[in-house]
C-alpha positions, 0 to 999 in steps of 0.5 A: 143181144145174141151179137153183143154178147159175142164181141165182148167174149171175143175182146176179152179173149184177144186182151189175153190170146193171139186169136180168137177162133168162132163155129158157126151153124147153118139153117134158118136160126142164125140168120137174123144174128148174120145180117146184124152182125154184117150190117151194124157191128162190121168193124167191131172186131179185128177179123184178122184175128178172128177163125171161122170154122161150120158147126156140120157140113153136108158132104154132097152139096150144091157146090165145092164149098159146102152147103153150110159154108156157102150160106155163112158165106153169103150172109156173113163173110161176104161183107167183112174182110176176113182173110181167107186163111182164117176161113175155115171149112169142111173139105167137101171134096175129099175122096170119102165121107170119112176123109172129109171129117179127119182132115177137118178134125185135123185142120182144128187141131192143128189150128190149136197147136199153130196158136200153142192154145190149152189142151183142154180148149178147142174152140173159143165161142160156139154159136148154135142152132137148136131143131125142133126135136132138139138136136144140135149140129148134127147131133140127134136123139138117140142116135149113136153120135150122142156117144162118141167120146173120142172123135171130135168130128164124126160122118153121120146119117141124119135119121130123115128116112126121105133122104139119105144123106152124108153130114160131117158133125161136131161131137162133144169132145169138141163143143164141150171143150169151148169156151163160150157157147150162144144157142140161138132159138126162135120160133113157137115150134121150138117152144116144147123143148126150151119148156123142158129145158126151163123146167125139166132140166134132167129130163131135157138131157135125157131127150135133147141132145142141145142140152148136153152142150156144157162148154168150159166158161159160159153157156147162154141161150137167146131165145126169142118170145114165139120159142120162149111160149110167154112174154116174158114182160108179163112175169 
């Protein structure tokens, strides 16, 4: 559903504008939607006139490229033919941390004026993760990030007191300035948030910062039965 679902909003969107641009996220979540996507539905769309752009980076990586863009590399973009300049990453290379999330704020923003898009849409489709503490990109509870107003990408210290390391993230500014967002969710160790999510949908923005993502049209979330707690045949 989560791939489909993506292809309709990105052929509708193409009816009307010259490009389409998509963020995609890192870890274990996407990787089911990655390999379905690469495998049933690589011609499904015009990749020539599809942008890619990562959801956060990692600034120390294994490899110039990024830890999180290798990964969609590999599981993605290896098996579709996108054109490298449409494949847009966090330049990891940069003398600092904060070099790096200017030039790649820089590079979406002159991306939106190349294609002389609104000025209140950053990007087109979001395609996200969800932790089991219910972050979003790079974005934690009660972590200051939470309420940047201006910057759409920020340098930030996860809050992992066993390892200090420099992420490059999206903020609100931008993931609320999207057209579409898809949060992809699976696993019962995710089920105590999308519970509150269901349920305590207040509570939920107070706690999670996943749940403060509010893009401009339509937000759906693809979570599967161990996340969901119940199967949802039985109501």
């Amino acid at each position: 559903m989560a791939v489909e679902k993506t292809i309709e909003w990105a052929k509708g969107l193409l009816d009307k504008q010259p490009v389409v641009s998509i963020a995609l996220p890192g870890g274990n979540s996407p990787k089911a939607y990655y390999r379905i996507f690469s495998q049933q539905y690589r011609q499904a769309l015009p990749w020539d006139r599809i942008h890619f752009f990562t959801i956060d980076e990692q600034f120390s990586p294994p490899s110039q490229k990024g830890w999180i863009y290798q990964q969609v590399e590999t599981e993605f973009f290896s098996t579709l033919l996108i054109p490298q300049g449409n494949l847009h990453r966090v330049p990891v290379t940069a003398a600092s941390w904060a070099q790096a999330a200017a030039f790649y704020e820089k590079d979406i923003l002159n991306y939106r004026e190349k294609y002389e898009l609104p000025l209140d849409q950053v990007f087109d489709i979001l395609i996200l993760g969800m932790g089991t503490d219910g972050h979003v990109a790079c974005l934690f509870p009660q972590q200051e990030s939470l309420d940047e107003k201006i910057q759409g990408v920020i340098p930030v210290h996860p809050p992992d007191p066993q390892a200090d390391q420099e992420w490059i993230t999206l903020t609100y500014p931008f993931l609320n300035h999207s057209q579409y967002a898809l949060f992809l969710v699976n696993g019962a160790s995710k089920a105590p948030v999308i519970s509150t999510l269901y349920n305590y949908p207040e509570k939920a923005r107070l706690l999670y910062p996943c749940a403060r993502v509010s893009p401009l049209r339509e937000l759906i979330w693809a979570v599967d039965q161990d996340a969901l707690g119940f199967d949802p045949q039985s109501l």
